[in-house]
C-alpha positions as CSV (number, residue, x, y, z in Angstrom):
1,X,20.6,-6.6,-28.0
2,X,21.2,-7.2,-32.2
3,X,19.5,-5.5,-34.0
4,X,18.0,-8.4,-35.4
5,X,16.7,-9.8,-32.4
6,X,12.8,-9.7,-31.8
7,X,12.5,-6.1,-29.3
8,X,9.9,-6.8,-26.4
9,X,9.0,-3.3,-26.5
10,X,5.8,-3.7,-24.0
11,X,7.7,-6.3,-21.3
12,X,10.8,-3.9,-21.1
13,X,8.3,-0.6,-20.9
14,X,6.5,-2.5,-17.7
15,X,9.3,-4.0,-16.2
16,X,11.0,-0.4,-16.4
17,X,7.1,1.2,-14.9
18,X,7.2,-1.6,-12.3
19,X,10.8,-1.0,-11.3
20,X,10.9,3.0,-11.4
21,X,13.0,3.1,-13.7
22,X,12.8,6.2,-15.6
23,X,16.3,5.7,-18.0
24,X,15.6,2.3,-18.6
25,X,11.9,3.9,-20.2
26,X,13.9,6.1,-21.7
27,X,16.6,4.1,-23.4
28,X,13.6,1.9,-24.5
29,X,11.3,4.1,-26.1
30,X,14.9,5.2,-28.2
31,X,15.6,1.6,-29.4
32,X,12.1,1.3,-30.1
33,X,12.1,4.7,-32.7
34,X,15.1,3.3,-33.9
35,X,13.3,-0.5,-34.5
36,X,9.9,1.1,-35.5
37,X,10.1,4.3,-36.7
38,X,6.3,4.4,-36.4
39,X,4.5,5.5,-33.0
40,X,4.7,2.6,-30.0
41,X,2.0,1.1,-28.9
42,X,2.6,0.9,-24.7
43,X,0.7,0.9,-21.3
44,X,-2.4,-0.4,-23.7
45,X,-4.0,3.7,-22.8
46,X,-1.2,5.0,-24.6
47,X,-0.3,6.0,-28.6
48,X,2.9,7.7,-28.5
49,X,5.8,8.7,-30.1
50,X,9.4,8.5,-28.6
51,X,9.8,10.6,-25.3
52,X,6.4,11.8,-24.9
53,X,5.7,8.6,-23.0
54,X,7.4,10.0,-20.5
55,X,7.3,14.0,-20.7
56,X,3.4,14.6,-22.4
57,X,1.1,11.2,-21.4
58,X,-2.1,11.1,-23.5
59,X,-4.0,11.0,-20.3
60,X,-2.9,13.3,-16.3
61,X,-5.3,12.5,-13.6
62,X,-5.3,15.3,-11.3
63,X,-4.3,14.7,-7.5
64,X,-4.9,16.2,-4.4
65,X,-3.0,14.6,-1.1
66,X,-5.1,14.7,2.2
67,X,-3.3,15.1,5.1
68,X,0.7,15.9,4.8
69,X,2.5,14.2,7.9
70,X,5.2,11.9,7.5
71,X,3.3,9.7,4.7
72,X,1.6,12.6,2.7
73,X,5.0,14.5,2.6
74,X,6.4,11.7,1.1
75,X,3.5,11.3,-1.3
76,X,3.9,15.2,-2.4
77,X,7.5,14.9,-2.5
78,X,7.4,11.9,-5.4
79,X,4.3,13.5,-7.2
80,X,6.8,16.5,-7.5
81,X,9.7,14.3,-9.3
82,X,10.3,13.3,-12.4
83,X,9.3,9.9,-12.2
84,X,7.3,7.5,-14.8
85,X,4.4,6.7,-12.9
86,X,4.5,10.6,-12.0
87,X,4.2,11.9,-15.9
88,X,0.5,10.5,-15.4
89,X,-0.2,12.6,-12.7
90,X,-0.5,16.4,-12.1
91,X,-0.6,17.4,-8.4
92,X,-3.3,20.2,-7.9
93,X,-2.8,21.0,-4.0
94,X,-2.6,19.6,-0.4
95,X,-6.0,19.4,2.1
96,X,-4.9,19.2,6.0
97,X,-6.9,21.0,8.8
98,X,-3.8,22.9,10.1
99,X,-3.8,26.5,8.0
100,X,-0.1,26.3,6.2
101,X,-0.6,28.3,3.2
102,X,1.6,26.1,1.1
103,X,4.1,23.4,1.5
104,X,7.3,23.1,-1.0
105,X,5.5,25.4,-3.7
106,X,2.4,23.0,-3.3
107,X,-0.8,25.1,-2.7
108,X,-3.2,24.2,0.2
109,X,-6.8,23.9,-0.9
110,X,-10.1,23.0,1.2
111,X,-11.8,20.2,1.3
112,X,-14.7,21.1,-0.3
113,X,-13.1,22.4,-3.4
114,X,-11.3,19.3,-3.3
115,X,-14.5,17.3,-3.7
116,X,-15.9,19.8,-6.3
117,X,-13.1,20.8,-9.0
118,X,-14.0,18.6,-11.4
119,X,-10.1,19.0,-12.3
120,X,-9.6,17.2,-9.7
121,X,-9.8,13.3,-10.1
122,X,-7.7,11.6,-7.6
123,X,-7.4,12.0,-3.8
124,X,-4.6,10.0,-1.8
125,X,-5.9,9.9,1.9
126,X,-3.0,10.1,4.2
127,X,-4.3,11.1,7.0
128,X,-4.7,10.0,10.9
129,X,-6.2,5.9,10.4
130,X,-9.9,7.2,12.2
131,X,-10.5,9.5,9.2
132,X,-9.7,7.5,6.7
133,X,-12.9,6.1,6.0
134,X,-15.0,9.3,6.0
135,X,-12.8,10.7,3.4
136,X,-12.9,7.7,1.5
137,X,-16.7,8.1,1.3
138,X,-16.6,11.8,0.8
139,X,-14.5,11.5,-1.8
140,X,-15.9,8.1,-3.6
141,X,-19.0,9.8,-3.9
142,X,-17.8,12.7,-5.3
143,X,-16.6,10.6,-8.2
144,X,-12.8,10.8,-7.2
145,X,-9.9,7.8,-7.3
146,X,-8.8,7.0,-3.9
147,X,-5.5,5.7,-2.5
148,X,-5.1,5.2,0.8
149,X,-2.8,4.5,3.2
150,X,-3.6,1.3,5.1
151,X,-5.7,0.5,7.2
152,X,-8.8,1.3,4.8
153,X,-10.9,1.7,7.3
154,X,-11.2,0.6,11.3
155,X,-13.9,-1.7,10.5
156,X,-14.3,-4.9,8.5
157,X,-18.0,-3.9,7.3
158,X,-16.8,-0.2,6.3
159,X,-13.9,-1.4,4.4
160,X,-17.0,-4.1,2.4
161,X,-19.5,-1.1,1.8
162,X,-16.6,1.7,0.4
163,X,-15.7,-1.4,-1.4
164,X,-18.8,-1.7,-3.1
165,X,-18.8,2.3,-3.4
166,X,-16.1,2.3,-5.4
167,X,-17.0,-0.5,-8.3
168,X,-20.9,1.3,-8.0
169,X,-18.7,4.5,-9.2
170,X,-16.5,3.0,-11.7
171,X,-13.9,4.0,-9.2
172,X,-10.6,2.6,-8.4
173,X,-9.6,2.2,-4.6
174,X,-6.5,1.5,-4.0
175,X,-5.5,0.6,-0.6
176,X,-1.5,1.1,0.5
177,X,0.4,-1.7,1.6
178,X,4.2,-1.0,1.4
179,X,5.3,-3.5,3.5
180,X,4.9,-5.9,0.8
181,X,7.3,-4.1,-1.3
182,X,10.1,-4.3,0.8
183,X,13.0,-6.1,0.6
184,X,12.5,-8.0,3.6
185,X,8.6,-9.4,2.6
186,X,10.9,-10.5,-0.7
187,X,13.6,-12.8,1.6
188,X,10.8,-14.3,3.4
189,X,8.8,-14.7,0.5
190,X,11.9,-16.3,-1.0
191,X,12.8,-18.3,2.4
192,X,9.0,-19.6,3.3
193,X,7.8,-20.8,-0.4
194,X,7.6,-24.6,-0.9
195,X,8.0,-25.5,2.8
196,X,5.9,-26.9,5.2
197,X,5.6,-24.7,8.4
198,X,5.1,-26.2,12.1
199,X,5.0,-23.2,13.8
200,X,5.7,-19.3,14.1
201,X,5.7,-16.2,15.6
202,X,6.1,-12.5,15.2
203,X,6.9,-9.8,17.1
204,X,6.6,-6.1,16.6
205,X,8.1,-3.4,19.1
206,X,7.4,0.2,19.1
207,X,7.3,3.4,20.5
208,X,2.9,3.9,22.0
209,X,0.1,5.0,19.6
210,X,-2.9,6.6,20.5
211,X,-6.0,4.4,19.8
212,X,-8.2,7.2,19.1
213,X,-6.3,8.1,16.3
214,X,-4.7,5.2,14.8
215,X,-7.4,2.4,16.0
216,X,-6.9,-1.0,18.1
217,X,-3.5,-2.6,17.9
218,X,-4.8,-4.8,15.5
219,X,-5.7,-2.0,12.8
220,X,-2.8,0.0,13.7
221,X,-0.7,-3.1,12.8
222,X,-2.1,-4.3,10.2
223,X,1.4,-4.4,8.3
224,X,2.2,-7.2,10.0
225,X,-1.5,-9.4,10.2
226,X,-0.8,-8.7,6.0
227,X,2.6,-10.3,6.4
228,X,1.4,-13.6,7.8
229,X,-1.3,-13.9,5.3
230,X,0.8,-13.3,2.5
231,X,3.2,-16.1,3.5
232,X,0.8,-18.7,5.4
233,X,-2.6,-18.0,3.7
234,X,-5.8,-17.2,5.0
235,X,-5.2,-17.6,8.8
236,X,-8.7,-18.5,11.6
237,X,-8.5,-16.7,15.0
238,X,-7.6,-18.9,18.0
239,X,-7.2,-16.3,20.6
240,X,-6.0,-12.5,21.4
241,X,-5.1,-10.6,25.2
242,X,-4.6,-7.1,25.2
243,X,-2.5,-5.9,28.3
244,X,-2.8,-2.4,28.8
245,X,-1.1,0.2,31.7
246,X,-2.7,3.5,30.4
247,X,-0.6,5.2,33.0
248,X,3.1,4.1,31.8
249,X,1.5,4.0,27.9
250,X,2.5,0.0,28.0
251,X,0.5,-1.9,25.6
252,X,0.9,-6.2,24.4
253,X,-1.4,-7.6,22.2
254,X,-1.0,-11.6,21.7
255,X,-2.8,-12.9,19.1
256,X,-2.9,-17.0,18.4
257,X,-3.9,-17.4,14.6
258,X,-3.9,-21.2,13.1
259,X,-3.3,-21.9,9.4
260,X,-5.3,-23.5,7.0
261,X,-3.5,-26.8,7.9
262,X,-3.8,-26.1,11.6
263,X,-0.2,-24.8,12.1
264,X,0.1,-22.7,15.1
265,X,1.6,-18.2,14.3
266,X,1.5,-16.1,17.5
267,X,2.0,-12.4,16.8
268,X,2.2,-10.1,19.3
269,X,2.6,-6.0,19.4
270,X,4.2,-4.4,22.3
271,X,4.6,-0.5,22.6
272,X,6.0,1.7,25.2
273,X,7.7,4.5,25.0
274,X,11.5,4.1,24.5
275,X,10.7,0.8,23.2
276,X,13.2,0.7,19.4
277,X,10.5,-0.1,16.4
278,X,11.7,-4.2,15.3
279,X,10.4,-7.1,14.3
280,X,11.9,-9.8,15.9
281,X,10.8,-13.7,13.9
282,X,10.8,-17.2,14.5
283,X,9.7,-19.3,11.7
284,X,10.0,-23.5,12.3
285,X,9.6,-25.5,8.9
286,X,10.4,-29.1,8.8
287,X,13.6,-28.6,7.0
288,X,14.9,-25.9,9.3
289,X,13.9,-22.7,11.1
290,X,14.5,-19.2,10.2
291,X,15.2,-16.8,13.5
292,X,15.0,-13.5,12.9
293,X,15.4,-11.3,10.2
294,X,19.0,-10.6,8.4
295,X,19.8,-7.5,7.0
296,X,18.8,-8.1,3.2
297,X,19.6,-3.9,1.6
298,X,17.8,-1.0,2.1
299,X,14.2,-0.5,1.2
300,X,14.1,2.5,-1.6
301,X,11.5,4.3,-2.8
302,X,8.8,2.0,-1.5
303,X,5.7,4.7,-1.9
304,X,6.9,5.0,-4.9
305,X,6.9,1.7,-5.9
306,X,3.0,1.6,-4.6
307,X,1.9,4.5,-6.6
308,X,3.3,2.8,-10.0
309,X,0.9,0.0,-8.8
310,X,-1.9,2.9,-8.3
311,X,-1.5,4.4,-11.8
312,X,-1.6,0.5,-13.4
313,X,-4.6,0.2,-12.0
314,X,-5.6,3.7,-13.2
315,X,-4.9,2.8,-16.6
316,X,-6.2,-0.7,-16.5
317,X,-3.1,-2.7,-16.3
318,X,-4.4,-5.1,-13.7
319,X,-6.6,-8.2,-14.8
320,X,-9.7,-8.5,-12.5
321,X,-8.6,-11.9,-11.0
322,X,-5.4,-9.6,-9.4
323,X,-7.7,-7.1,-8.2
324,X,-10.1,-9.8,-6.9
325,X,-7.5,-11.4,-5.3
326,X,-5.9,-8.6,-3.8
327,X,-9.4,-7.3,-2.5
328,X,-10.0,-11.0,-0.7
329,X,-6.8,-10.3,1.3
330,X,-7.7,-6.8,1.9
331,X,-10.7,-7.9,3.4
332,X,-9.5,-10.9,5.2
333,X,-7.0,-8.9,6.9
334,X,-9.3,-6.6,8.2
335,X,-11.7,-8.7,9.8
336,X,-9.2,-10.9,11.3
337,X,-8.7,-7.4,12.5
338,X,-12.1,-6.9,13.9
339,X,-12.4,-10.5,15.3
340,X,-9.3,-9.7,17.6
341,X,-10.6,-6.2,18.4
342,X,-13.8,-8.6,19.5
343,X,-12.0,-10.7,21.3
344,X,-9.8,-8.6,23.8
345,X,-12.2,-6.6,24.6
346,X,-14.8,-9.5,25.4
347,X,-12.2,-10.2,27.9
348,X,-12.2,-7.2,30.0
């Protein structure tokens, strides 16, 4: 870049957030002293000089991760690294129900000093999906930021009311979807736009889930209901079979969904054990089809990448029509959700 040229200093500081990117922030904030040797204006919470952008943010929210299986080991381990989005947070300790004293250097606290240090102002909720919504609420009204891994909550009412929690608190909730930051959602994204669909289909294998934990098929796989939505649009429920032998853990949910323009998507779940987690895809456009999914790079850092979203929202860096918009998906998805929870079961 000449020296001359106009510096962007605020694009190249969010595309570097956006991206984790913590050199590129770096080099910035250097070209930047070097441009304007007065403090930068950046993240529009921030006034600060050079490197304490990075190293000493005006403003650390305090977190506490709730539950630490494969997700909230994940969440402790990038809280714990020197990332951007990180430098605005300060990880106070772990809740779980299992007494593990401390987990990589990370002290285990209870729940109810959780709720209570006022030092504590953020809670990620990664726990089993039939808790989430208690904790939400417990931790809502306490006057805490949430982030939580999806689904929200097992029911489409639930997931409304917390909703309305949250903007009664001046709260941000913040609901996980990492699927749409992989590199995958970005080919299809890339593939569908513009064209006109006739018909589709989806279809997710796995190893089983237990229901009482991780809720009907259609919660549990929410990923995917969010997938279709983002591509196609709001989607109406046609009809949904759930086929179930409790005794060899077998499990297939089809679900018939219709666009906005009437065009048919089927998705369907089946689990069973020794069943190899894929998604297998058949899109049909009217200039061509699109069967299955090639193998587009590998997906890095992805919970990271949804916790830079989380602090942009914790530092007001989303415009209410995003946040609006997102929360109308959010809330779409899950009552499709519900509606096909309704409908299988009607059935039996």
């Amino acid at each position: 870049m000449s020296r001359n040229q106009p510096f962007d200093l605020r694009g190249c500081l969010l595309n570097a957030f956006q991206a984790g990117c913590l050199l590129e922030l770096v080099e910035s904030l250097a070209f930047a002293q070097k441009s304007r040797p007065q403090p930068v204006r950046c993240l529009d919470r921030l006034q600060t000089p050079r490197w304490s952008l990075v190293f000493q943010p005006e403003r650390k929210f305090g977190v506490v991760v709730v539950g630490v299986g494969r997700a909230g080991s994940v969440r402790i381990r990038d809280l714990r690294n020197p990332h951007p989005s990180s430098a605005f947070l300060n990880l106070i300790g772990f809740v779980s129900r299992r007494e593990l004293g401390s987990v990589e250097g990370v002290p285990q606290i209870s729940l109810e000093d959780a709720l209570s240090s006022q030092e504590v102002e953020v809670a990620y909720i990664c726990s089993e999906n039939s808790s989430h919504e208690d904790y939400i609420r417990q931790f809502l009204n306490a006057g805490k930021h949430v982030l939580v891994e999806y689904p929200m909550t097992l029911s489409w009412a639930a997931a409304r009311d917390l909703w309305d929690l949250a903007e009664q608190k001046g709260r941000v909730l913040h609901e996980e979807h990492v699927e749409l930051l992989m590199e995958e959602f970005a080919f299809l994204k890339k593939e569908v736009v513009g064209k006109d669909l006739l018909k589709g289909s989806l279809l997710f294998t796995a190893g089983p889930l237990e229901q009482e934990r991780f809720g009907f098929p259609a919660f549990s796989g929410i990923s995917r209901l969010t997938w279709l939505v983002s591509l196609f649009g709001e989607l109406s429920l046609v009809s949904a079979t759930l086929e179930q032998r409790k005794e060899d853990q077998y499990m297939k949910m089809t679900v018939c969904l219709e666009t906005e323009n009437k065009r048919p998507l089927t998705w369907i779940e089946e689990k069973a054990p020794g069943l190899k987690r894929n998604r297998h895809l058949s899109f049909h456009f009217k200039s061509g089809s699109l069967e299955n999914m090639p193998n587009v790079g590998v997906n890095k850092n992805i919970f990271l990448k949804d916790q830079n979203i989380f602090v942009q929202k914790l530092l007001g860096q989303f415009s209410e029509k995003e946040l609006a918009a997102e929360k109308k998906r959010i809330l779409h998805c899950l009552w499709l959700a519900e509606e096909i929870q309704k409908h299988c079961y009607s059935k039996e």
